[in-house]
C-alpha positions as CSV (number, residue, x, y, z in Angstrom):
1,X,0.0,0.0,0.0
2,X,2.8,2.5,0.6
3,X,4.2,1.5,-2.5
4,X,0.9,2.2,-4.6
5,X,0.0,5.3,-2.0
6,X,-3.5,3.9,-1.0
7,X,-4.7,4.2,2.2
8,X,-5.9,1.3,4.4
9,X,-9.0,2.5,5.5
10,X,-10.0,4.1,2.3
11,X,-11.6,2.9,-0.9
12,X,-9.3,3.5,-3.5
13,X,-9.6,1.9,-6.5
14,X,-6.6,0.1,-8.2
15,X,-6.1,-0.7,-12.3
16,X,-5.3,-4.4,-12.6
17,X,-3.1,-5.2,-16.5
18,X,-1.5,-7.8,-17.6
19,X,2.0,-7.7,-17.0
20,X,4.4,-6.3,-19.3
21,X,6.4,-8.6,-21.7
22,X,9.9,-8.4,-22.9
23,X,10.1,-7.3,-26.9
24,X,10.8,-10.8,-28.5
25,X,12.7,-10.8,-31.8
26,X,11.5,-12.0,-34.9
27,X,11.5,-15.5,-34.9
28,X,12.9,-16.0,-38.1
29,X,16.0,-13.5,-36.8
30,X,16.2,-15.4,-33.6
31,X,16.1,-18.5,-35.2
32,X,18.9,-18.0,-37.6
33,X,20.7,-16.3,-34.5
34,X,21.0,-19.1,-33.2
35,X,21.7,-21.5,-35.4
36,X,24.5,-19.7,-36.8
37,X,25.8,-17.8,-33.6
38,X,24.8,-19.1,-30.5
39,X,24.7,-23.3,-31.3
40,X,27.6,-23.2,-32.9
41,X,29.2,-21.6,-29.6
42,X,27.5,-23.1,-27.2
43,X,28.7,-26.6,-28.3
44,X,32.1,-25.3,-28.5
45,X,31.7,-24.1,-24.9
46,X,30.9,-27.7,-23.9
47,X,33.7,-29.2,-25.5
48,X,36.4,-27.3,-24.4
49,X,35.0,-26.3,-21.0
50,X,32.1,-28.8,-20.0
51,X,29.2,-28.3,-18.7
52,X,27.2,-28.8,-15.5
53,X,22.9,-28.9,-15.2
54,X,21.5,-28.9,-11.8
55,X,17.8,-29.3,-10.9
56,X,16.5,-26.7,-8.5
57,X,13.0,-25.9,-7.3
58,X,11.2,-22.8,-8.6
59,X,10.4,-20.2,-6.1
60,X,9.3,-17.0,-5.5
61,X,12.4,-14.2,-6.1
62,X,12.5,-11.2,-3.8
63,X,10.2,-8.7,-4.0
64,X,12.1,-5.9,-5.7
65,X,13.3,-8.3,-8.1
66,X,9.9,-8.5,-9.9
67,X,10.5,-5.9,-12.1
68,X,14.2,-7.1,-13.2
69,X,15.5,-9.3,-15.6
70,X,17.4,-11.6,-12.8
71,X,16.7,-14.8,-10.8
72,X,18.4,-16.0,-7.3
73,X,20.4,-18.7,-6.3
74,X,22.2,-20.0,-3.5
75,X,25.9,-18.5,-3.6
76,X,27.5,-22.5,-3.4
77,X,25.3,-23.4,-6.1
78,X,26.6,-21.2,-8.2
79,X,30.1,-21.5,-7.4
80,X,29.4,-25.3,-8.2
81,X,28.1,-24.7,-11.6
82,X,31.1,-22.3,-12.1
83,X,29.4,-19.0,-12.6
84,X,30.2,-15.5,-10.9
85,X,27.4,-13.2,-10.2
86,X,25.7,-11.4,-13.1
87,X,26.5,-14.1,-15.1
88,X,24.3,-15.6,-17.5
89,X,22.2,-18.8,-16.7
90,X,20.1,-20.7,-18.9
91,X,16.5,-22.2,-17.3
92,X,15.3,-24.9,-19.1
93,X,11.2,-26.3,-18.5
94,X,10.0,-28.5,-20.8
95,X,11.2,-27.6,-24.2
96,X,11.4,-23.1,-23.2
97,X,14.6,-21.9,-21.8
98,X,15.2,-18.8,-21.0
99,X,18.8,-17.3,-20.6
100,X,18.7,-14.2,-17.6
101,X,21.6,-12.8,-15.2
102,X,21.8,-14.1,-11.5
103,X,22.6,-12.8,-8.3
104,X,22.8,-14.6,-4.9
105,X,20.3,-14.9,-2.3
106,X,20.9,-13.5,1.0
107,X,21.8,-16.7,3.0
108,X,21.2,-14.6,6.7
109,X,17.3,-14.0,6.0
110,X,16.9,-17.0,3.9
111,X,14.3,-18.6,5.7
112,X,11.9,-15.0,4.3
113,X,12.4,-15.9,0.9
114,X,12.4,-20.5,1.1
115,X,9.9,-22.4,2.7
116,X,12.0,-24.4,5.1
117,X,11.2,-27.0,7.3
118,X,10.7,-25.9,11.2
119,X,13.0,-28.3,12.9
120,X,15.3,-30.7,10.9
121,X,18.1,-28.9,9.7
122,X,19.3,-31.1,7.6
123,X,16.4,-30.5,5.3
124,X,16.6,-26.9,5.6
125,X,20.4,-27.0,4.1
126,X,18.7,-29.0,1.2
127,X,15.4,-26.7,1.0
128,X,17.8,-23.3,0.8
129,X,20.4,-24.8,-1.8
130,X,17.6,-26.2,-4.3
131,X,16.0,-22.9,-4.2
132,X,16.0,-20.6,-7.8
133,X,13.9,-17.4,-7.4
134,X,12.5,-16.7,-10.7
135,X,10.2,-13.4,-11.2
136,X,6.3,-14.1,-12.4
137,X,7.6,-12.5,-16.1
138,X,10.1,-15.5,-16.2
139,X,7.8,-18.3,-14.8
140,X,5.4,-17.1,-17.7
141,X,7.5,-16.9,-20.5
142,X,8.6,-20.8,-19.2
143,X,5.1,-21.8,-18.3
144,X,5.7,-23.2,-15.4
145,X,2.4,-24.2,-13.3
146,X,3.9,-23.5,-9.8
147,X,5.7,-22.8,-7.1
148,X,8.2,-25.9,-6.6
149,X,8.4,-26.5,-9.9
150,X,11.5,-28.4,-11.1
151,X,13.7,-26.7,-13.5
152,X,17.0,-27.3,-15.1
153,X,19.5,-24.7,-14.8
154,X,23.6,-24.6,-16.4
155,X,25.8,-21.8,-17.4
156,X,25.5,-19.7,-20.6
157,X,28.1,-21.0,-23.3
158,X,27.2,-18.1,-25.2
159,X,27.7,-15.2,-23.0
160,X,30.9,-17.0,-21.4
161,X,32.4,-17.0,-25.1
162,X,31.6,-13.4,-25.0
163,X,32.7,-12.3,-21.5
164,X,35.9,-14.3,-22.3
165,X,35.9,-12.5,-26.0
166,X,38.9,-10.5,-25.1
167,X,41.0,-12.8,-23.6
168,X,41.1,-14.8,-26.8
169,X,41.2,-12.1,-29.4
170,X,44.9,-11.1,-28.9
171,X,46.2,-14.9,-29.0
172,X,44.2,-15.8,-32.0
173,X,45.4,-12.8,-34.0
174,X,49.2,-14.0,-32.5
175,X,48.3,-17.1,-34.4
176,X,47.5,-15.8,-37.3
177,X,49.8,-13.3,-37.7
178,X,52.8,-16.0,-36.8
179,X,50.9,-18.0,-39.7
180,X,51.0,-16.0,-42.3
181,X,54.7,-15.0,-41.7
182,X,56.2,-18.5,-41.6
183,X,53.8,-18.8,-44.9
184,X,56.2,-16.4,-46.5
185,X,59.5,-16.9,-45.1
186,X,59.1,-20.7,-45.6
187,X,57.0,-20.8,-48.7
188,X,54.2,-23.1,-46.9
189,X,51.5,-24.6,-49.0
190,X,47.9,-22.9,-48.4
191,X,46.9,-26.7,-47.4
192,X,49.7,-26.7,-44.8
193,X,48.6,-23.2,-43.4
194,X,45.5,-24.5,-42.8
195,X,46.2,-27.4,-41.4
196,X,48.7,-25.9,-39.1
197,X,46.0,-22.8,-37.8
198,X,43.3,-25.5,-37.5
199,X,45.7,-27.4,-35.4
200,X,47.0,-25.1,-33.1
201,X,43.7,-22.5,-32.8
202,X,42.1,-24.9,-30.5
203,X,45.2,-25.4,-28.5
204,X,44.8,-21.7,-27.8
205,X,40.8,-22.0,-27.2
206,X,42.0,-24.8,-24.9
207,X,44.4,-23.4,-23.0
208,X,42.9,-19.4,-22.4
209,X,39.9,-20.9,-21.4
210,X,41.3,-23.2,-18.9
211,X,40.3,-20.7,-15.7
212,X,36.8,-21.5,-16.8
213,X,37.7,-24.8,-16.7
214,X,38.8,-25.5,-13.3
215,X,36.2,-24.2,-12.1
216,X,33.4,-27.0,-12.9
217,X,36.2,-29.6,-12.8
């Protein structure tokens, strides 16, 4: 009520809408986004990183949160899954995923935001690190039914490769540039080039990415 600026003992009257939804693109764009962009890296991501999926129960975000594009976990559930905040999780129900930014819950007033379980606290560890807060926008565009909903939940490939972007843009151009020089000074075939760069670029991949790595492994 303080928020909206009505008065408890008054009448006032209140507009109910839908809520708002986030500007899709056009599904022919998106689609071809994806298959030429984000597949491609994702898959890429999994080989030379690995992934990690966890199950974790749907639940109810914090208030303020509504109106963000976020969602809440516990803080050792997303160092397990290798992911700092902000980063970019992908939610997965049914056959809809969604890919948003997350942020940790606050483990000392946990018990306002989980439902945990009064007296065994062994179940409350497990209640508080299953927990996922996703905003009502989220749990709509996923269709998910209801609180306690299972989802599945990993890191973005995608926006790692891009987060990453300029710690392998300077060694790749290294490579090439070294490339093409040997190709002059020691009259290399075209086919050996290639073989050569194709060899050694995912060495490079490999190895710049292996901070990302350890973490999941």
């Amino acid at each position: 009520m303080l928020l909206l600026e009505t008065h408890s003992e008054g009448h006032d009257p209140l507009i109910i809408t839908r809520a708002r939804t986030r500007s899709q693109p056009k599904p022919g764009i998106h689609k071809l986004i994806n298959q030429l962009i984000q597949r491609p890296l994702s898959a890429l991501g999994n080989f030379f990183i690995g992934k990690r999926e966890l199950t974790l129960r749907v639940g109810h975000p914090y208030p303020f949160d509504e109106h963000q594009n976020l969602c809440r976990i516990h803080p050792n559930v997303r160092k397990l899954l290798g992911m700092e905040e902000t980063d970019q999780i992908v939610i997965s129900y049914n056959s809809k995923q969604i890919t948003i930014p997350i942020l940790d819950i606050d483990t000392e007033h946990i018990a306002q935001s989980v439902k945990l379980h009064a007296d065994n606290e062994q179940l409350k560890f497990i209640d508080s690190h299953l927990f996922i807060g996703i905003t009502a926008l989220s749990r709509n565009e996923l269709e998910i039914p209801s609180i306690g909903t299972s989802v599945t939940v990993k890191r973005s490939m995608y926006s790692l490769f891009l987060k990453h972007l300029n710690k392998l843009v300077l060694p790749v151009i290294a490579l090439l540039f070294t490339i093409v020089q040997l190709y002059k000074d020691l009259n290399w075939s075209i086919a050996l080039t290639v073989i050569i760069s194709l060899v050694l670029l995912p060495i490079i991949i490999y190895t710049t990415l292996s901070e990302e790595r350890a973490k999941i492994n």
